[in-house]
Structure formats: C-alpha cells, structure tokens
N, C-alpha and C positions, 0 to 999 in steps of 0.2 A: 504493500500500500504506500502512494507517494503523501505523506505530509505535507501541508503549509502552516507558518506559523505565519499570526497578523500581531505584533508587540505593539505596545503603549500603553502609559501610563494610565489610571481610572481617570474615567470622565474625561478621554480624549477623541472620543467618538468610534474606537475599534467595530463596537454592537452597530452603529451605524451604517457602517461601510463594511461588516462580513459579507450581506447578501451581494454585493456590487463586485468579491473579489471573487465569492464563490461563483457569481456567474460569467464573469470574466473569465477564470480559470476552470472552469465548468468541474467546478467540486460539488458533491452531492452530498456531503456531512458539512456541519459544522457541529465546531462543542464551543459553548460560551457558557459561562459561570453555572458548570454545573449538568445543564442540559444537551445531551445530543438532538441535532435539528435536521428536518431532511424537507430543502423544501418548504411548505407550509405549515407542516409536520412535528410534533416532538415525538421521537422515538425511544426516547429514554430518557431518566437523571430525575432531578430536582434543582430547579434555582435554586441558585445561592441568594437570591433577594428575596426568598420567600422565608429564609433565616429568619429570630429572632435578636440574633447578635451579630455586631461584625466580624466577629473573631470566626464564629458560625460561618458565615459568609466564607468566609476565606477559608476552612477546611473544605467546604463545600467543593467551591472552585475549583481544586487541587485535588479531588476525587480522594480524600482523605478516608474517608467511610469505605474498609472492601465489599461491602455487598453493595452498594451505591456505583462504585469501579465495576463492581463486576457484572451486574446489569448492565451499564453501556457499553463494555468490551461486548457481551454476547448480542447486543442489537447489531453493534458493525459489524462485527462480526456474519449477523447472518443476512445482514442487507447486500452483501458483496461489493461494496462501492471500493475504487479502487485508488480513490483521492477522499484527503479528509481536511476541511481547516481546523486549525484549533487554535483561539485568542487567549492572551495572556498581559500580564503587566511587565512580565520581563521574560528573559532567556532562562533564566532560571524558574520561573512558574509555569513555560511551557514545557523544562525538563522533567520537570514532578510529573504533568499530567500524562507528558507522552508516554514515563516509565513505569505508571499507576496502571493506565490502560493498555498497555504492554504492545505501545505501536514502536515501528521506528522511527530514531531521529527527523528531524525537517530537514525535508531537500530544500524547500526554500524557505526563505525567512524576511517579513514585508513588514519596515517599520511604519508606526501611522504617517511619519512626518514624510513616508514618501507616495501618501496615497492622498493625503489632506493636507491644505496649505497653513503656512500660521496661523492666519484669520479664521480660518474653520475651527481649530483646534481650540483658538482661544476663546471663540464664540461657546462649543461646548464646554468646554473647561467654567463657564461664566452659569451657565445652564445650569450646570449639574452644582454648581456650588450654591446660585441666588434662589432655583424651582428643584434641586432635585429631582433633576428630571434623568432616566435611565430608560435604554433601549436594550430591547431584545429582538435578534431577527426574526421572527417571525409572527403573521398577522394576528391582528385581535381577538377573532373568532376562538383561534387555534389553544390561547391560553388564557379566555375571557373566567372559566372555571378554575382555573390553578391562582388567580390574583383576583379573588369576591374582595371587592373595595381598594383597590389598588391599582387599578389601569387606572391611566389619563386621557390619553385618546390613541391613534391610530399613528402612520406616519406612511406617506407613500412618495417612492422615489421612482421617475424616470428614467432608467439607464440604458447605454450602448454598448456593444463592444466596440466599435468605431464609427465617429461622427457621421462618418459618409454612407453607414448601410440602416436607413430608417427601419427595413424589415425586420433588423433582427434585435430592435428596442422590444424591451420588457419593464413591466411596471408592477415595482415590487413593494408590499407593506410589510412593517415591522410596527413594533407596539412600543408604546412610551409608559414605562410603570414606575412607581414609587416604592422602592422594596419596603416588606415590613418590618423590619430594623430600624428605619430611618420614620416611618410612621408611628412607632411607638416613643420616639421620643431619642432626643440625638444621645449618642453614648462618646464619650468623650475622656480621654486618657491624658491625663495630664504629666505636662514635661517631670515633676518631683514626682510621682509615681514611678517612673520610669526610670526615675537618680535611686530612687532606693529600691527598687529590685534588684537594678544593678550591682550598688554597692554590698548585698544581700548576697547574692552570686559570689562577687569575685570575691567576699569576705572566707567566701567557703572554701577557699581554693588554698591547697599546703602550700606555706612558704612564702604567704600573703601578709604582711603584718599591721598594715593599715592601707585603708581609701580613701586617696584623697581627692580632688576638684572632677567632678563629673559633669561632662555637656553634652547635652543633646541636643543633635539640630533636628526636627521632623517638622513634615509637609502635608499637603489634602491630600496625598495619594496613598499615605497611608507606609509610607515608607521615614526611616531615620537614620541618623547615624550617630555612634557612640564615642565620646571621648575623654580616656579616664586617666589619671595620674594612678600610681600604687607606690607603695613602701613594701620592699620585700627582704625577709632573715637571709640573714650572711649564711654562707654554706649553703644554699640553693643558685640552681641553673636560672640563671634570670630567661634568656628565649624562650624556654620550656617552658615556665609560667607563665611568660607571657601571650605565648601560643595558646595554654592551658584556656587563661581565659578567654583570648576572643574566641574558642570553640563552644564554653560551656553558653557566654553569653549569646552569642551567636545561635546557638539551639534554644536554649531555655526562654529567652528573650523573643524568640520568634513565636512561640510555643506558647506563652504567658497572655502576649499582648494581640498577636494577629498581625502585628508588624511585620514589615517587612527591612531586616537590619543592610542594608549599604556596606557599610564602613565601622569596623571597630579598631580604632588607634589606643593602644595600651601602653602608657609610659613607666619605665621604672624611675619613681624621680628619687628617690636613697634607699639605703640599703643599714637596718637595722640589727642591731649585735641581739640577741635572745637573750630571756630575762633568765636569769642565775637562780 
C-alpha cells in the first residue's frame, strides 16, 4: 500500500484540504483524528473531537486504544485500496499512527505550507482560535449522528485536477464541528503546572541533587519546549543524566499532559559534594 502523509500544525486547515489531495492523488482512505474515511463514508474509528478531554483527543488521534487500531487496520484492510492519506501534526504523529496501524512508511510526504498559502493558513489558524471552528472531510449527512449538538454547518468546495479540464471538476462537502472537549468548557494547563511536574520528574532521577530555573515556552498547537538548569553529586556521569532526563521527561511529560514536547535543553549548572 502507497502512503501519503499531509503534516501541519492544528488549526492549519490539513481536514480542509484532505479531500482536495485525496482527489488529486486519487486516494481512496483517509484517517484524520481518529477516523478512517472513504469517500462520503466512515468506515471505521472514532473522532478524536468526540473526546471529553484533550489529552483524550490526542490518544485518540495516535490510534493509542488496540482494539480502536485494530478495527481500522481490518477495514483497510478489507476494503483493498491500495493508496491511503493519513494527517498529522508532525512527522513524528504520522510515525505513531502508521506503526499503530501497521502500514508502511510514507512514500510521500505534503506539508500544509505547500498546499495552502500564508493567508489561508493564517485565516484558519484565526478561525479555529476566535469560532472554534474544526473540519472533518466528510459530509454532514455522513456524521450528523456521531456529533447530536455539535455540527455547525456544512462546507463545500469546488475542485480541479487542472484549470483547463472543467469535466473533471468535483464538488466536495466536508462538515465544520465543534469537538466536545472544547464544548464543555476550555481545559487549560498552565505554564507552573508544567515547572512542577517537571521538577517532580527530574527530582526523581539518581544523581540529581537539586532543580533549579525551569522554562517553558508553549503554543495553540498544543506543542512546548522545556528548559531546565540541574545540580548534580560528584561521582556521577553528568551526559548520562542528562540524557537520563530529557528521556524520562520526554515520555512522562508527553504522557501526563497531551503535549507534544519539541525541545528538552538540560543544563548541568554545578556539581555538588554529598552530605556526610
């Protein structure tokens, strides 16, 4: 089976423009957050916007659940299509799903920024921040029961595969929904919860002797990056702790919050004698 992956960041319009690539590249699956899509079709899964949490959300996504994975392996499975898109936020969240659902690697791989111009992106990016506004490719009809009081409305786009062949223009709808997560009420992780899980973490770590200056830098998209001082006992491998922890944080940290960690810089800023 040939893969494509479509990457960008949330709320850059990817759910917009799946249907426009998968018909361009005449793919017959897509998976977006959760759901296998065929067409006007869902053939498998569960939104991940039908979540109550976003951490929810994001296992979702990532086909974390094996009987959730394993129900849309055996629909592609038995649908025989022999191209699949699958969207993502990064190269790493399209690795999780494609090794979840036990496809191969992406033969290709289509960032938003080369499918949609700055102006589009920022336009959605403005959307999904001021209305909450979220797409899914496929029409109203199709998941008017999976979202009872969560549609918005419908959305239909005019596409070509080339300006000049009007025959083979298609007019495709996809649905604008408000996930239930975001309906009940916004959930919101603040930067000091984040400095003491941290420091919680690498406190745990042998060879650690204190925590000290913690910053966080984090975004809408739901991604951060971590950067921490430490004090570490004499007679330890300082790399090796320091490896130590960007790994535990790094996992725990992603695990904890739904975040998606960037960057962990780990400083050893001295090096303490052990108390007698």
């Amino acid at each position: 089976m040939q893969v494509y992956a479509l990457i960008g960041p949330s709320g850059t319009g990817k759910s917009h423009r799946a249907s426009y690539l998968a018909f361009k590249y005449d793919i017959p699956l897509i998976v977006d957050d959760g759901l296998l899509i065929a067409g006007s079709s869902v053939l498998a899964g569960k939104s991940a916007k039908r979540e109550i949490t976003r951490f929810g959300a994001v296992k979702r996504a990532i086909f974390d659940d094996a009987q959730h994975a394993a129900e849309v392996k055996e629909q592609i499975i038995a649908s025989g299509a022999q191209r699949i898109l699958i969207l993502g936020t990064s190269a790493k969240m399209i690795s999780k799903i494609v090794e979840r659902l036990e496809l191969p690697a992406p033969e290709k791989t289509i960032k938003i920024e080369e499918i949609a111009s700055q102006r589009a992106i920022k336009k959605a990016l403005e959307l999904r921040k001021n209305e909450n506004r979220h797409v899914i490719p496929i029409p109203t009809f199709a998941i008017k029961k999976e979202f009872p009081g969560y549609l918005l409305a419908p959305l239909r786009s005019l596409w070509s595969k080339n300006q000049k062949e009007e025959s083979k223009k298609v007019v495709v709808e996809r649905s604008i929904v408000r996930p239930i997560y975001n309906s009940l009420g916004s959930n919101y992780i603040s930067e000091q919860v984040i400095v003491q899980m941290a420091a919680h973490l690498t406190k745990g770590v042998t060879g650690v002797s204190r925590v000290g200056k913690i910053e966080v830098i984090s975004n809408q998209f739901g991604t951060a990056n971590l950067h921490l001082e430490v004090n570490i006992f004499y007679g330890h491998n300082i790399p090796t702790i320091l490896i130590q922890i960007q790994s535990i944080l790094k996992k725990e940290m992603e695990y904890l919050t739904g975040l998606t960690i960037n960057k962990i810089q780990v400083t050893a800023r001295r090096i303490d004698m052990p108390e007698k």
